[in-house]
N, C-alpha and C positions, 0 to 999 in steps of 0.2 A: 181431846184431852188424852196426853197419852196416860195408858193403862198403868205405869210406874207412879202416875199422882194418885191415883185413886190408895196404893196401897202405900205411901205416902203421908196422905190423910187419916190414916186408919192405926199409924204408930204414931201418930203427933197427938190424936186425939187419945190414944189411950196411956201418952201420959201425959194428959190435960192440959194440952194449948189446942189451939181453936185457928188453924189455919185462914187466913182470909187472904182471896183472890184478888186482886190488881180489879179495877174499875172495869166489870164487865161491857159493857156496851161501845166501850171507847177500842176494843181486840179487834181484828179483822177476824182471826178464828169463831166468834163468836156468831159474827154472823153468818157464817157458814155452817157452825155445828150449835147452835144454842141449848136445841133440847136436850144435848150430853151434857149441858153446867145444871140442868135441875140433878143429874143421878147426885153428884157429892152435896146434895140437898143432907143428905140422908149418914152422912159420914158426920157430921158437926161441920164443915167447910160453910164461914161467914161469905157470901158477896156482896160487896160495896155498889149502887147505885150510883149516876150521876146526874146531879140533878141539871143539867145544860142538856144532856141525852134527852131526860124526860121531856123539855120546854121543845124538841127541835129546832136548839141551836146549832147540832152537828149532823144534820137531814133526818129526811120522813122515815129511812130504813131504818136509822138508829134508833130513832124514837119509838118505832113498831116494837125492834127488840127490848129496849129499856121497859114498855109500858109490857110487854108479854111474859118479860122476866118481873116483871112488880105485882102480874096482876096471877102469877103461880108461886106467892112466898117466896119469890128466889132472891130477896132483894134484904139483906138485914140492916143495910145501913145508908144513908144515903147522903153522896159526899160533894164537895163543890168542884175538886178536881181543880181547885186554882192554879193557875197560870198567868206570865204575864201575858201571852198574847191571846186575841179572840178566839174564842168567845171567852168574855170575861164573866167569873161564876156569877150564878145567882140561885143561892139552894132556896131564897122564901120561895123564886118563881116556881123551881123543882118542886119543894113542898107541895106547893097547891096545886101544881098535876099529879103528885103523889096522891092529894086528899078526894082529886075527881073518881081518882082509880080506885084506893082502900080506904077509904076515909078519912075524916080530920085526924082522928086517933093513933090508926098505925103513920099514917103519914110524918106524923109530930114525933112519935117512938124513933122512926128511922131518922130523925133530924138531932133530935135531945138524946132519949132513953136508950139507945141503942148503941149510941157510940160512946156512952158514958160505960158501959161494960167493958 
């Protein structure tokens, strides 16, 4: 992530908008650099989940990163990423790998509660 987002996020949040990232898991960057999308943890920067990532519908790496970005808070929202072509979403299935990792609770939060902010 270049160094300009980081200071980026730090004047959107101070005058109170809540940047949120593109569907982390679905980036090729991501899986090259993941542990640098937990630092703007820490800035207010929202990240979007997906839930076809979580089921591996889009392979076992991506699914490694989705479930390691969900299972360190990195995850505030969790999205279907619809599209018309395959994988075709399915956030209940996302959900309930979301509920094996954080529970039924937050799992439901990042489906309902979360995006309704």
């Amino acid at each position: 992530m270049p160094t300009q987002m980081s200071d980026c996020f730090i004047k959107l949040g101070d005058r109170g908008l809540t940047p949120i990232l593109r569907i982390l898991s679905a980036t090729r960057s991501c899986s090259r650099h993941h542990s640098e999308l937990l630092n703007g943890q820490n800035r207010g920067v929202h990240r979007p989940g997906t839930a076809s990532a979580l089921t591996g519908e889009w392979g076992e790496r991506t699914q490694r990163i989705a479930r390691w970005l969900l299972e360190r808070s990195a995850v505030h929202v969790l999205a279907s990423d619809a599209r018309p072509e395959p994988p075709r979403p399915n956030l209940s299935a996302g959900r309930d790998a979301a509920a094996e990792i954080v529970g039924s609770e937050i799992a439901g939060a990042l489906v309902e509660d979360n995006q309704a902010q």
